[in-house]
C-alpha positions in Angstrom: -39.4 16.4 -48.6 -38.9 18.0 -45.0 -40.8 17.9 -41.9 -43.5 20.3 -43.5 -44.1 18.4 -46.8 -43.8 14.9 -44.8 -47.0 16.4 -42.5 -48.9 17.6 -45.9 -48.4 13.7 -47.9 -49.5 12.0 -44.4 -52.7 14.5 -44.6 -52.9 13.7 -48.3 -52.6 9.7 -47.6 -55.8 10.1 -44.4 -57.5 11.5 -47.0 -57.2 8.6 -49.6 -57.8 6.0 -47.2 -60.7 4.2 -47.0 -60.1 2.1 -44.1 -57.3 2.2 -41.2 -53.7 1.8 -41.2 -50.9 2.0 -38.8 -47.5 2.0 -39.9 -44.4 2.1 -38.5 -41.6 4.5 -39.4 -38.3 5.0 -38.8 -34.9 6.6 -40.8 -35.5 10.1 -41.8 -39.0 10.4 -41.6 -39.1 10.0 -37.6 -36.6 11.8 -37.3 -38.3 14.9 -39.1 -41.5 13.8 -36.9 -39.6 14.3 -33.8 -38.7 17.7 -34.5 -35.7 18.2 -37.3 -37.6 20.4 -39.6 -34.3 20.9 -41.7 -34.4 17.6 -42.1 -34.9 16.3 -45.9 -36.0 13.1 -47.5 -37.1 11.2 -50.8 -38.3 8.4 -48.8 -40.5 7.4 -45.7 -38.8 4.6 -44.3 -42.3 1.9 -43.1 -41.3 -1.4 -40.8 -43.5 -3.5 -42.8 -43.8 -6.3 -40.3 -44.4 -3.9 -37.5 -47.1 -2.1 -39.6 -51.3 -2.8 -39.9 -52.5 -2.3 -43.5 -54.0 -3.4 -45.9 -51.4 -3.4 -48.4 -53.4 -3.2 -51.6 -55.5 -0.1 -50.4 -52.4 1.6 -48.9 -50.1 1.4 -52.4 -53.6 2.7 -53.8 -54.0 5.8 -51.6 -50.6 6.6 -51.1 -50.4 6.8 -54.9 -53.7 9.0 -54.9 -51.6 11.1 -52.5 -48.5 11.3 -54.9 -46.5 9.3 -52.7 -46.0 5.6 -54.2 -45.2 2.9 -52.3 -41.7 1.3 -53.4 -41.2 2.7 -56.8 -38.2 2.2 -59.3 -34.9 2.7 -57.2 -33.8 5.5 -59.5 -37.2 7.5 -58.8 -36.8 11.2 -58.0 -39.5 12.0 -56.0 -41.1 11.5 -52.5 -42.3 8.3 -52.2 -42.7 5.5 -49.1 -40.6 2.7 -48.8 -41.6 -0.5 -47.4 -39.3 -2.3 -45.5 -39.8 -6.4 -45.1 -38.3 -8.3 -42.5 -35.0 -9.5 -44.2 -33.7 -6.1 -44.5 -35.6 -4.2 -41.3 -32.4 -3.1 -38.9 -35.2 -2.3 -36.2 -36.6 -3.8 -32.5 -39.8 -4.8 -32.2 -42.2 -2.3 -31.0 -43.8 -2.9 -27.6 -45.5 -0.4 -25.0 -42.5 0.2 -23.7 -41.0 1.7 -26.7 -43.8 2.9 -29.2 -43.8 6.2 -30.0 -46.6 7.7 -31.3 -45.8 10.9 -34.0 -48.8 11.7 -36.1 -52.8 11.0 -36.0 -55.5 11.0 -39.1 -59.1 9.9 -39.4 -57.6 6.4 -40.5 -53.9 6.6 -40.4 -51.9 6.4 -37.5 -48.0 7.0 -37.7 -45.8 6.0 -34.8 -41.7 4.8 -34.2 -39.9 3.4 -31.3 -37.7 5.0 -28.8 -34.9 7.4 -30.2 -32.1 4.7 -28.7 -34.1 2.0 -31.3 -33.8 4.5 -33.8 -30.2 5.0 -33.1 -29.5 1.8 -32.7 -31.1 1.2 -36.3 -28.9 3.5 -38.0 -25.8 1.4 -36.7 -25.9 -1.0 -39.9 -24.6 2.1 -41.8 -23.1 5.0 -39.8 -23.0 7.4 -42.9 -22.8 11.0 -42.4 -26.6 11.4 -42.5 -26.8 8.9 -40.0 -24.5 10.4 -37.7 -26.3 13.5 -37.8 -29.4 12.3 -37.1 -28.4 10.0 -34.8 -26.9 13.1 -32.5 -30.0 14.7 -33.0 -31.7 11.7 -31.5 -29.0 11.6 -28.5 -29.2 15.4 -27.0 -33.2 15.3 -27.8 -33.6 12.1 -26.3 -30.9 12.9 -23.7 -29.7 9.3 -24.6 -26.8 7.6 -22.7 -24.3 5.0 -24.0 -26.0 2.8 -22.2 -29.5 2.8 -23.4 -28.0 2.5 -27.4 -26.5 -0.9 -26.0 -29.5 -2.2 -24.4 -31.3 -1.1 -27.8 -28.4 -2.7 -29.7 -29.7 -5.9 -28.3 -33.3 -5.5 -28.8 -32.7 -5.6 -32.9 -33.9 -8.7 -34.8 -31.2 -11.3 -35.0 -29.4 -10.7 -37.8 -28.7 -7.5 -36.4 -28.1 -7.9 -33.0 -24.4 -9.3 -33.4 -23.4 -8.0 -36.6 -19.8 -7.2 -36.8 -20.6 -3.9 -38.8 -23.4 -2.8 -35.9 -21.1 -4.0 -33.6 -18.2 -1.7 -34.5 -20.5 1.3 -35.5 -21.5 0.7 -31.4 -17.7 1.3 -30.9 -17.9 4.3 -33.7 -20.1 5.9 -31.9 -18.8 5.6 -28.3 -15.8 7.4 -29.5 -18.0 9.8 -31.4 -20.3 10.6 -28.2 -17.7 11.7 -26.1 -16.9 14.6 -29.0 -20.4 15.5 -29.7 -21.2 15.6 -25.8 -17.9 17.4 -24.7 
């Protein structure tokens, strides 16, 4: 999916929803929410903890809407993932750093600040990381600095991570190219 068929399955998912739902994204599908139309996607990335639904009523309209809700891993089509706590590389929302991206009838779709979003992607660095991560920089007109003080907003786990850790140093390196 890009930014265009993301828009048309969150329409598609209002629609089948009978009650309301707020859920949290972040990976790609922010990031095409934000504003990278080229952008493209099998998956929309949900913070299950950071998320209000009722579960059994969202896998229900999101699979009226033909996007189900943590299929088979070696599915080949849009679909949402739902991320639970032991594997969410993300800070906790708060006032300060909710976003909010797109509003239904009954769903609401929101993220957190772009330096939570980068920081998120630090558990990989991967090429499609990378890129979306410098689109989250010179949109968000992000400094170093922020990305660290998000760094140590992430849960735990995360926070002092040797791989996040070194993707922080990654990525100093790397913002001095893409900014230069």
């Amino acid at each position: 999916m890009n930014a265009k068929t993301l828009r048309e399955h969150l329409d598609r998912l209002d629609a089948a929803l009978k009650e309301p739902a707020s859920l949290c994204v972040y990976g790609s599908a922010a990031v095409m929410l934000m504003g990278e139309e080229d952008r493209f996607s099998l998956d929309v990335d949900v913070a299950g903890p950071y998320s209000v639904a009722n579960q059994r009523a969202l896998v229900a309209a999101a699979e009226q809407a033909g996007l189900p809700v943590n299929p088979a891993e070696d599915f080949p089509s849009d679909h949402i993932e739902w991320i639970g706590p032991d594997r969410l590389c993300l800070a906790a929302p708060s006032p300060e750093n909710s976003v909010p991206l797109w509003q239904g009838s009954r769903l609401r779709v929101f993220t957190l600040s772009p330096a939570d979003l980068v920081a998120s992607r630090l558990i990989r660095y991967d090429p499609t990381d990378q890129a979306d991560i410098q689109f989250l920089v010179i949109h968000g007109r992000l400094r170093f600095e922020d990305i660290v003080r998000a760094v140590d907003r992430l849960p735990a786990p995360f926070r002092n991570d040797a791989l996040v850790r070194e993707n922080l140093e990654n990525l100093q390196r790397d913002l001095k190219r893409w900014l230069s």
